[in-house]
C-alpha positions in Angstrom: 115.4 -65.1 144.1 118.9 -65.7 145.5 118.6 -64.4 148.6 115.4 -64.1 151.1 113.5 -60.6 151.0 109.9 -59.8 151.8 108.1 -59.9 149.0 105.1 -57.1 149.2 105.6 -53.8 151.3 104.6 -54.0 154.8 102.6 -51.5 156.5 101.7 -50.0 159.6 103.7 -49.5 162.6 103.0 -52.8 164.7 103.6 -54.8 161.6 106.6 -53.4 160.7 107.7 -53.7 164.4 106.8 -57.1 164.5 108.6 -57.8 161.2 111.9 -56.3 162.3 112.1 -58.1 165.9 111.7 -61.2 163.8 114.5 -60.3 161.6 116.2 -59.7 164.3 115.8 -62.9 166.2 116.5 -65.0 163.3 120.3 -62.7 162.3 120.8 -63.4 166.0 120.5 -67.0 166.1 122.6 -67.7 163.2 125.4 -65.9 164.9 127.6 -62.8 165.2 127.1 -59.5 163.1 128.6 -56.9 162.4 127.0 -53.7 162.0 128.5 -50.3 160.9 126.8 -47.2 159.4 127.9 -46.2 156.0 126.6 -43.7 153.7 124.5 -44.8 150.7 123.3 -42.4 147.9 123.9 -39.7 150.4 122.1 -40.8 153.1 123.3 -42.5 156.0 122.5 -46.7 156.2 123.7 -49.4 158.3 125.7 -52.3 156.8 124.7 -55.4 158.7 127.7 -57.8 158.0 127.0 -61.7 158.9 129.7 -64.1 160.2 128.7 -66.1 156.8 130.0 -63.0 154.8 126.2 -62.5 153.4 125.5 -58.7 153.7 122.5 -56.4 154.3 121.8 -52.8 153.9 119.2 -51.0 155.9 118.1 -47.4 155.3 115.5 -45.1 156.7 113.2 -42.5 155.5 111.4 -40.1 157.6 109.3 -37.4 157.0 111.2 -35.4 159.7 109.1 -36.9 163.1 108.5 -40.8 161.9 110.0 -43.7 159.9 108.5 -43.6 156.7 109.7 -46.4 154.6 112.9 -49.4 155.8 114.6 -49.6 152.7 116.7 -53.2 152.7 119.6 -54.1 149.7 120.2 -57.7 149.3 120.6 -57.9 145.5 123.8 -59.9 145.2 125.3 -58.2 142.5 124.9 -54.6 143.5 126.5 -55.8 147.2 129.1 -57.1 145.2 129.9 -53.6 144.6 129.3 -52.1 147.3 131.5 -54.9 149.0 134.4 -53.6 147.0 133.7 -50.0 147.0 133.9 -50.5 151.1 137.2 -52.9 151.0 135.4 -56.0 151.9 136.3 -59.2 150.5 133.9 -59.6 147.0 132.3 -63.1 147.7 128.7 -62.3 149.1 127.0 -65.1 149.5 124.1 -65.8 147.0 122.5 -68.7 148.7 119.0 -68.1 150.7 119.3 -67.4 154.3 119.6 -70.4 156.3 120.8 -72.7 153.6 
């Protein structure tokens, strides 16, 4: 791949915690974000925006009362796209995180 995703679906609640404070931590060490929501397909998302230019989307499904599903873009072409669609320069980085 060109960027770093997880590979299989997680599941369960304390995993999927657990997964997302650790994506958290490591965004935060490698410096300042910016995060704005943005609508996607309809449905509201949150652009994560990283001081190296590399971009993230993050969408939620529910089934009305709980988070069903975190649904994460990081396919470097379709942010291309997106980048320009939302006014944002058009190089996204394509090399893995932390590289």
């Amino acid at each position: 791949g060109r960027v770093i995703a997880a590979l299989n679906p997680i599941r369960g609640a304390d995993r999927i915690a657990r997964f997302v404070l650790g994506l958290v931590r490591k965004v935060a060490a490698r410096g300042p974000v910016d995060f704005s929501m943005i609508e996607i397909n309809g449905l509201p998302a949150g652009l994560v925006n990283s001081d190296d230019g590399s971009l993230t989307v993050v969408s939620l499904e529910t089934d009305g009362e709980q988070v069903t599903a975190i649904l994460t873009l990081r396919n470097p072409d379709k942010l291309q796209r997106l980048a320009r669609a939302l006014g944002l320069p058009e190089t996204v980085p394509t090399h893995p995180s932390g590289s």
